[in-house]
C-alpha positions in Angstrom: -15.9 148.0 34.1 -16.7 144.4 35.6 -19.6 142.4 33.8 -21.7 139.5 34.4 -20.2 136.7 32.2 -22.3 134.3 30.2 -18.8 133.1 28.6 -16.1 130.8 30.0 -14.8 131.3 33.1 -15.2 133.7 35.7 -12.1 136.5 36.5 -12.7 138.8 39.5 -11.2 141.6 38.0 -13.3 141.2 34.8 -16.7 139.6 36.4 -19.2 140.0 39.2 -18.6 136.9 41.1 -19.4 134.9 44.2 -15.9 133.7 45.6 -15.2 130.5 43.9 -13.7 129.5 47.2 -16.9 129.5 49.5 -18.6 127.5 47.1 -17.0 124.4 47.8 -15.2 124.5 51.3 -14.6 120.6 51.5 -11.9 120.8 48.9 -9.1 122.0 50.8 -8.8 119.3 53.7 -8.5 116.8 51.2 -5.9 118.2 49.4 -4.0 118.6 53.0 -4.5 115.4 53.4 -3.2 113.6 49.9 -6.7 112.8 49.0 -7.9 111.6 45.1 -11.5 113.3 44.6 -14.0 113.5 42.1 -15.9 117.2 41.3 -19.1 117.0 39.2 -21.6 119.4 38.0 -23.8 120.6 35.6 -22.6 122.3 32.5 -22.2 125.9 33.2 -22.5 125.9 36.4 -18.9 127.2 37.1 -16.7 124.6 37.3 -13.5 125.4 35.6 -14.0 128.9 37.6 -13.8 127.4 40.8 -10.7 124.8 39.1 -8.6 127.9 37.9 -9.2 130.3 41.6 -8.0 126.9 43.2 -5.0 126.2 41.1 -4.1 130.4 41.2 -4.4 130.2 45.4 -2.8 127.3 45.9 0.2 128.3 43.7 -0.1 131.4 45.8 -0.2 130.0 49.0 3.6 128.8 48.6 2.7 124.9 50.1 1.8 123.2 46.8 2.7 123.5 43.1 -1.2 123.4 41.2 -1.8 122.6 37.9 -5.1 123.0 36.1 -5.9 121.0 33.0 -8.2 120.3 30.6 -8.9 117.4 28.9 -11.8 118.3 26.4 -9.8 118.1 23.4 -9.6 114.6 24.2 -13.6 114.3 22.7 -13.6 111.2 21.0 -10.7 109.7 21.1 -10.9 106.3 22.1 -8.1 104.6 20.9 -5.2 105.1 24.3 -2.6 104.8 22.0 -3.3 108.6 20.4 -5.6 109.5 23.6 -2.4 109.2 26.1 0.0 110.9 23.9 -2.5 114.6 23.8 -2.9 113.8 27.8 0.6 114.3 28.1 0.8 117.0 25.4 -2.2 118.8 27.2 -0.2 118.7 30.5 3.3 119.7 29.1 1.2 122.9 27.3 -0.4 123.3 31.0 2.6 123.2 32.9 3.9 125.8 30.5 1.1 127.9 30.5 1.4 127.8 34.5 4.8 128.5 34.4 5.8 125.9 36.8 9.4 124.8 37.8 11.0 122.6 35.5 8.3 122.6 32.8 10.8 122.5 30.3 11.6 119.2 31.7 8.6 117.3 31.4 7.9 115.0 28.4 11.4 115.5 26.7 12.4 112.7 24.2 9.2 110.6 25.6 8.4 107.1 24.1 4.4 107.1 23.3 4.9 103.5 22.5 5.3 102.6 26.0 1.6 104.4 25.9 -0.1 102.0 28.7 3.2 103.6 31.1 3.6 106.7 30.0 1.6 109.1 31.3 2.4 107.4 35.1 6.3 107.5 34.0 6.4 111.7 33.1 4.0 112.5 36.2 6.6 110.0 38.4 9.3 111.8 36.9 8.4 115.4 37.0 7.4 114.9 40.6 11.0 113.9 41.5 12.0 117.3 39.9 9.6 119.3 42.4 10.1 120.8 46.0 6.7 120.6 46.8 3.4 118.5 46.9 1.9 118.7 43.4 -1.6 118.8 42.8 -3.3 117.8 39.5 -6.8 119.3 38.6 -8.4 117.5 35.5 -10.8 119.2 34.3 -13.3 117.8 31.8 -12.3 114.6 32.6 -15.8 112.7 31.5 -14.7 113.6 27.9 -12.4 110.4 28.0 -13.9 107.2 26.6 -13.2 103.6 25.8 -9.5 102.7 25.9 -8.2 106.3 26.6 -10.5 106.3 29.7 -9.4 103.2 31.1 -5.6 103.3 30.7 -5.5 106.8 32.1 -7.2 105.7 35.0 -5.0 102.8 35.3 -2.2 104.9 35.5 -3.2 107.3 38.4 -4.2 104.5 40.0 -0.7 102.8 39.7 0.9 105.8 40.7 -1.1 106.4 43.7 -0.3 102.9 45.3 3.9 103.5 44.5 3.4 107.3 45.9 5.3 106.3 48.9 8.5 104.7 47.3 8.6 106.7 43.8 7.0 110.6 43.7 3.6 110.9 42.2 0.7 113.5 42.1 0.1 114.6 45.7 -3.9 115.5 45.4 -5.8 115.3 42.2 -9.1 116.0 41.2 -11.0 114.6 38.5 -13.8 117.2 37.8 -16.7 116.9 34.9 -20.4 116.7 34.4 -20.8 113.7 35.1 -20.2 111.7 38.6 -17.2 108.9 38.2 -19.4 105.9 38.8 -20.7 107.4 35.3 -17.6 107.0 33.4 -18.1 103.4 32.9 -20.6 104.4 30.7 -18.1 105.7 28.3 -16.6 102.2 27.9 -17.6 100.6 25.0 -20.4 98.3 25.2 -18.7 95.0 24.6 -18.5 94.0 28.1 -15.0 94.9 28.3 -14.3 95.3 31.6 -12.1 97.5 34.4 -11.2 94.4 36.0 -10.6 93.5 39.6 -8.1 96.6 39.6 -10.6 99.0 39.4 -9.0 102.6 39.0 -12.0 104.0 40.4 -11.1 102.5 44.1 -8.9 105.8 44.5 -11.2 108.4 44.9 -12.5 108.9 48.2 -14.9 111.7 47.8 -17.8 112.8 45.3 -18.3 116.7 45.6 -21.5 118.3 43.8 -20.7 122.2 42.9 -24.1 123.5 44.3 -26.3 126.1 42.8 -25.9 129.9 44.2 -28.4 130.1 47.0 -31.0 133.4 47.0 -28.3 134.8 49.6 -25.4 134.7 46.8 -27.5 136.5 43.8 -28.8 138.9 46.1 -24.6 139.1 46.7 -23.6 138.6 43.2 -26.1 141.5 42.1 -25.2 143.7 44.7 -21.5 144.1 43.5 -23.0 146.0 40.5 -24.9 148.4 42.5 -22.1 149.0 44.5 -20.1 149.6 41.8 -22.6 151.1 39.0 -25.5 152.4 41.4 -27.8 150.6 39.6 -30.4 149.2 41.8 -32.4 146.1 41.5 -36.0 145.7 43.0 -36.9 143.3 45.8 -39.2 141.8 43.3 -36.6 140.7 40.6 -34.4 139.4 43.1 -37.0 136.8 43.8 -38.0 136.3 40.4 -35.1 135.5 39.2 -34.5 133.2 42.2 -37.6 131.5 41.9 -37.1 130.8 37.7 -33.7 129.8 37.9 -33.1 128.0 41.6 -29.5 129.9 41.2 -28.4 128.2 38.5 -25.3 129.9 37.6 -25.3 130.7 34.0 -28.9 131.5 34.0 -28.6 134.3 37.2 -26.0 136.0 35.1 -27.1 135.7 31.6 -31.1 137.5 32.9 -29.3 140.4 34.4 -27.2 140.5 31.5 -29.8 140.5 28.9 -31.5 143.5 31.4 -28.6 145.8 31.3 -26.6 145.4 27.8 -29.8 144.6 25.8 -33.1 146.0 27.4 -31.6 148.9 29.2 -28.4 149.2 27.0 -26.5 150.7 29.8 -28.6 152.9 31.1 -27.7 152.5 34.9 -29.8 155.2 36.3 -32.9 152.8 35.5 -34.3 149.8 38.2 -33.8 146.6 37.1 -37.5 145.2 37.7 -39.5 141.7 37.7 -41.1 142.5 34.5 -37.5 143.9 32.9 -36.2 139.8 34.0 -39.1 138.7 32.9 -38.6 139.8 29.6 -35.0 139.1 29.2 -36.3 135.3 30.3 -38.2 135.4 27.2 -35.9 136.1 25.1 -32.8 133.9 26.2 -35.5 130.9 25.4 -36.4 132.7 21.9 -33.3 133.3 21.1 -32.0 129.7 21.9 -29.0 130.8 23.3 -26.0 128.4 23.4 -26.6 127.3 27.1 -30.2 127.0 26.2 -29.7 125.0 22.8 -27.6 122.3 24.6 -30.6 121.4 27.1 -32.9 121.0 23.5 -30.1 118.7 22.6 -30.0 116.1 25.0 -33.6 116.2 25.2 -33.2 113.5 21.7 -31.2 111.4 23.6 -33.2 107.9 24.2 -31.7 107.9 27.8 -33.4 111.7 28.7 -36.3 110.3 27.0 -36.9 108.0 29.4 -36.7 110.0 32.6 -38.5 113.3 31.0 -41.5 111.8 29.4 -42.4 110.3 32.7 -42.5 113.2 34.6 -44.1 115.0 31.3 -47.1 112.6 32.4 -47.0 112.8 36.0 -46.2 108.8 35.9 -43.9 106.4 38.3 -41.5 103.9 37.3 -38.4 105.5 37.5 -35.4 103.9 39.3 -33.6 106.8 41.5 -30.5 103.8 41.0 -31.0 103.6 37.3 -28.0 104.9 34.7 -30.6 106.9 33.3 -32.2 108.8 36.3 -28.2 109.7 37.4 -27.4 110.4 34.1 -29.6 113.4 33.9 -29.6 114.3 37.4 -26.0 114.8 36.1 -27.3 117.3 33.2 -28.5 119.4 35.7 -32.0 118.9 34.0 -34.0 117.2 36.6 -33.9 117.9 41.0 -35.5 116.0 43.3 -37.6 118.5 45.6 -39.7 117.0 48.6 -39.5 113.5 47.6 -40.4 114.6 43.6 -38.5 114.8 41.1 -39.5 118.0 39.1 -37.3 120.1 36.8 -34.4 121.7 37.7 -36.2 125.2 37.8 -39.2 126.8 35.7 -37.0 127.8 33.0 -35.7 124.7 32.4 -39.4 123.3 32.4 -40.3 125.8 30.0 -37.7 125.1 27.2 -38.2 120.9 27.7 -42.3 121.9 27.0 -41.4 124.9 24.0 -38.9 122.6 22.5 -40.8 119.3 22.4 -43.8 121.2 20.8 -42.6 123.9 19.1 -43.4 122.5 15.3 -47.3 121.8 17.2 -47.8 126.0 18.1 -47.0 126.6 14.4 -49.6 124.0 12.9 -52.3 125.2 15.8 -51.8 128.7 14.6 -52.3 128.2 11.0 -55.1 125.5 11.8 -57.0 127.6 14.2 -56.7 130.8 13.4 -60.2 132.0 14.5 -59.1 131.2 17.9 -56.3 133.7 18.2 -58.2 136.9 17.7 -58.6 136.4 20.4 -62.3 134.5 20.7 -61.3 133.0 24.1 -61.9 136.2 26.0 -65.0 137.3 26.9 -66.0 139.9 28.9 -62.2 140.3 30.2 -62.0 136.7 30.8 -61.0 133.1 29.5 -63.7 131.3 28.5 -62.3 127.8 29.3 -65.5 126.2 27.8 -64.7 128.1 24.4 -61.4 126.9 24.5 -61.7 123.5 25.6 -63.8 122.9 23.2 -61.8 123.9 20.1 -59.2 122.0 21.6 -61.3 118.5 21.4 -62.2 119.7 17.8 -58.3 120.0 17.2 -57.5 116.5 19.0 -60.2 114.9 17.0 -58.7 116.1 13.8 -54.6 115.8 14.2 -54.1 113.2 17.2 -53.1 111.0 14.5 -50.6 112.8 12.6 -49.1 114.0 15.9 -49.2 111.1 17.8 -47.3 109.5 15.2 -44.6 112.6 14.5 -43.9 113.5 18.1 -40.9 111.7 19.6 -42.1 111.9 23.1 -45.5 110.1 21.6 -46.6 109.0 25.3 -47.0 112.4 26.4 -48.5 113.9 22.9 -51.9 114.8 24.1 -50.1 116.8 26.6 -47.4 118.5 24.4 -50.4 119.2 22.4 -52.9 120.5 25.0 -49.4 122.9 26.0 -49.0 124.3 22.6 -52.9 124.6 22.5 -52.5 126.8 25.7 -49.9 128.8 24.3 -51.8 131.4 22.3 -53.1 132.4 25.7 -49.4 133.7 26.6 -49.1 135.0 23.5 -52.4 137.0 24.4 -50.9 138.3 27.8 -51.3 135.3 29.7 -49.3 132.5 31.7 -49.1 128.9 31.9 -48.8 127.2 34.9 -47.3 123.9 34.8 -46.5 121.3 37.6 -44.4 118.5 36.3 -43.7 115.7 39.1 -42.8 112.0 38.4 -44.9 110.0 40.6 -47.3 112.7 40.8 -49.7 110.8 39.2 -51.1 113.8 37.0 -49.9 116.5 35.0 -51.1 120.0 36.3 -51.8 123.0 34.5 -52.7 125.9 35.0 -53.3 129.6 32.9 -53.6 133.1 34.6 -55.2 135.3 32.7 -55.4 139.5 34.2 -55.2 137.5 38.1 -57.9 134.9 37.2 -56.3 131.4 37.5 -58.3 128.4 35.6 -56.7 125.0 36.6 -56.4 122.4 34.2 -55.8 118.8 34.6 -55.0 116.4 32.2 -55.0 112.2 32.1 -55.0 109.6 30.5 -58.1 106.9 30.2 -57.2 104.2 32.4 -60.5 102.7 33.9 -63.2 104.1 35.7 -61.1 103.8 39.0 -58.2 106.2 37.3 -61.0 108.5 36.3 -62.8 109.0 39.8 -58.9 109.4 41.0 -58.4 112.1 38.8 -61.4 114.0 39.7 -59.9 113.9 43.4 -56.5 115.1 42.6 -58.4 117.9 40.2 -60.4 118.7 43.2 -57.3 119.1 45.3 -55.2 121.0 42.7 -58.3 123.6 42.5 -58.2 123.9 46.5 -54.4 124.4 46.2 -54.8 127.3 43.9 -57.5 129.1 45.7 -60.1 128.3 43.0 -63.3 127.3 42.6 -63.6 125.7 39.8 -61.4 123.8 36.6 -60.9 121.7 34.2 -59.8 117.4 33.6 -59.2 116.9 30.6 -59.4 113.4 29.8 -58.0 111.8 26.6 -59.0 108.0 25.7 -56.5 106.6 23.0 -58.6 103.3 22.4 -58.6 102.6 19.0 -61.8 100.8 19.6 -64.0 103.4 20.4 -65.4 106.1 18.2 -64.4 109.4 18.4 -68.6 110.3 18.9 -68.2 108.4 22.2 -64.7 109.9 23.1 -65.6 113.7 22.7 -68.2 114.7 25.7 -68.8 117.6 28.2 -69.8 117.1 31.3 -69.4 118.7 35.0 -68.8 117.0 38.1 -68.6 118.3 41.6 -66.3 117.1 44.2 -65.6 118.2 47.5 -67.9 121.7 46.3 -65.2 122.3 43.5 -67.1 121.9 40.1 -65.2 119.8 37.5 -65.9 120.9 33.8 -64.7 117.4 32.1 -63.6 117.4 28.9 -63.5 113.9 26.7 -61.5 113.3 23.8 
């Protein structure tokens, strides 16, 4: 019985699939035409699938000989002269594994000493062995550093410019996370440099393995009703488009968690939106591996600096910078109509859950009242109930959390989230629309079909204030509303909190503004 893998690679008789092959059609005229090219991607999105159906075809298809392999045990080791030596141990292991002709042959009695030669030596020799083009796929190749990264590039590119008087590697690829112009970063930071020779001059094109596209889950899911009968509802299909923007390991691992965990293979039974919603819930709960990697890199100074931007709806952020690439690279952040937003609601979701996950604990044992819930009233959320034992919360922790939280320019809003939170918990949802350059940080609950916008800023100046009461305005329009809340938090240390905390409505464009001060 096939399944939908959360785990390693993809193997069509094994997994529901979208052929690796269609997803990245620009890969075979530059191997037919001897070209050296960088493939990047976030993690999980099915790299070394695609890597492994390329090297099995072309191994197939009788013109090439194909070798996949990986570098990742090369993690950390910077020094070339034991970073060159497990390259070539890794490829002699592949070649084996891959039962290629004259295997046996490469690497016998090898001098590592010669280490800055080596690798370009054994490939130049091994070459001269074969009757046919070879062609080298790296994968992992962003895992090299320092002096293992720079010799290793040195080499291919030595044995690219002598491929026409000595044999060398007819196509290679050089696949990872991260985009080459990104591998400089793995240099150590004393200035030491690639030189004019730069290794990178070789590679002539930068392929991005896409996300599946609404067409391809519709596909991917449609191979398990062919096969199992089980049907999934129009409304799941566009669910689980709209939360996850196809990324790969998230389209699998929802229908997954529907099947083997909610409906424990019960294939007589719909999959549904609520069923996905569910198992969305509790991939994020559960913190699975995929998931726990993304919480990761959201301590890293450099994600820092991108996310806690958009967390405030503010500009500043160099499309150009290391940074902004670097987690473009991640696969954490898109850029959608001239935004840049996260990657997909999901992914916005954990970022928000993650960075105030220790605050929904302390609200809860602070404010317990609040959770019985006291918010609803006749049926509905009483946003002035709520807003209001939100500025008594502010007034009494800002402090402490402004001070523990590491994202501590966008506290008030991490705080105002987890604040919100109990209304989820209640049978609600939050809305959020996180944009840098936006200007703003939108949110939103829905409560039994009832949406109550919410707007929250900064104090910047009279000017800033009147501004956010337009984009408030606006956001209200866009949701079909009539009414909402700016929330507006002044982190002077000059004033008193007596002339911080007001209440006060506003009408704009015949939308009235409940504003809350704090």
């Amino acid at each position: 019985m096939r399944y939908f893998n959360v785990a390693g690679p993809c193997f069509k008789d094994e997994h529901y699939m979208i052929d690796a092959q269609e997803r990245l059609k620009e890969v075979d005229p530059l191997i037919a035409m001897g070209q050296y090219f960088v493939i990047h991607a976030a993690r999980q999105s099915g790299k070394t699938t695609f890597l492994k159906d390329l090297a099995d075809r072309l191994n197939q298809g009788g013109k090439y000989y194909a070798l996949y392999c990986s570098l990742e045990t090369l993690q950390g080791i910077a020094d070339e002269k034991v970073g060159i030596p497990q390259i070539v141990h890794n490829m002699a292991s592949a070649l084996q594994l891959y039962k290629l002709p004259h295997a046996e042959d490469f690497a016998t009695n090898v001098d590592f000493s010669s280490f800055s030669t080596v690798l370009k030596d054994e490939i130049k020799n091994y070459c001269a062995l074969l009757d046919k083009p070879l062609v080298i796929l790296f994968d992992e190749a962003d895992c090299l550093s320092n002096g293992t990264l720079i010799t290793f590039l040195r080499q291919l590119r030595n044995g690219y410019i002598d491929r026409k008087t000595a044999a060398f590697v007819h196509s290679l690829a050089l696949v990872g996370m991260r985009n080459i112009r990104d591998y400089k970063g793995n240099i150590r930071p004393d200035n030491k440099t690639l030189g004019s020779a730069s290794p990178f001059n070789i590679v002539t094109e930068t392929l991005t393995l896409k996300n599946f596209t609404k067409q391809e889950i519709a596909e991917l899911y449609a191979q398990h009703t062919s096969e199992q009968g089980q049907v999934f509802e129009p409304q799941a299909l566009e669910l689980v488009w709209q939360q996850t923007q196809g990324q790969p390991w998230l389209v699998n691992a929802i229908v997954r968690e529907v099947i083997v965990k909610l409906l424990n293979f019960e294939f007589s039974k719909p999959v549904t939106a609520e069923l996905c919603e569910q198992a969305i819930e509790n991939i994020i709960l559960r913190r699975d591996v995929h998931i726990d990697s993304l919480l990761e890199r959201l301590k890293e100074e450099r994600v820092q600096r991108v996310i806690e931007p958009m967390l405030l709806g503010e500009s500043g952020i160099e499309r150009l910078s290391d940074d902004f690439q670097y987690v473009m690279d991640l696969g954490l952040i898109k850029e959608d109509n001239g935004k840049i937003v996260p990657a997909n609601p999901i992914y916005a979701d954990v970022i928000i859950r993650s960075l105030n996950f220790d605050l929904q604990y302390k609200i809860k044992n602070d404010t317990p009242d609040v959770t019985i819930p006291r918010y609803i009233k006749d049926g509905k959320v009483d946003m002035k109930f709520l807003m209001t034992e939100f500025q008594k919360f502010w007034r009494k922790n800002s402090g402490i959390w402004g001070e523990m939280i590491k994202y501590r320019e966008a506290a008030p809003h991490l705080v105002l989230m987890a604040f919100l939170q109990r209304v989820v918990n209640g049978g609600g949802q939050i809305l959020r629309e996180l944009a840098i350059d936006s200007g703003r940080t939108d949110l939103g609950i829905v409560y039994d079909g009832i949406t109550y916008p919410i707007e929250i800023k900064l104090w910047k100046g009279e000017e800033y204030y009147k501004d956010g009461l337009s984009q408030t305005a606006k956001y209200i329009d866009g949701l079909g509303c009539r009414e909402g809340v700016l929330a507006i938090v002044n982190r002077s240390n000059t004033l008193s909190w007596d002339e911080k905390i007001y209440q006060k409505t506003e009408t704009i464009d015949g939308k009235n503004i409940f504003v809350y001060g704090m």
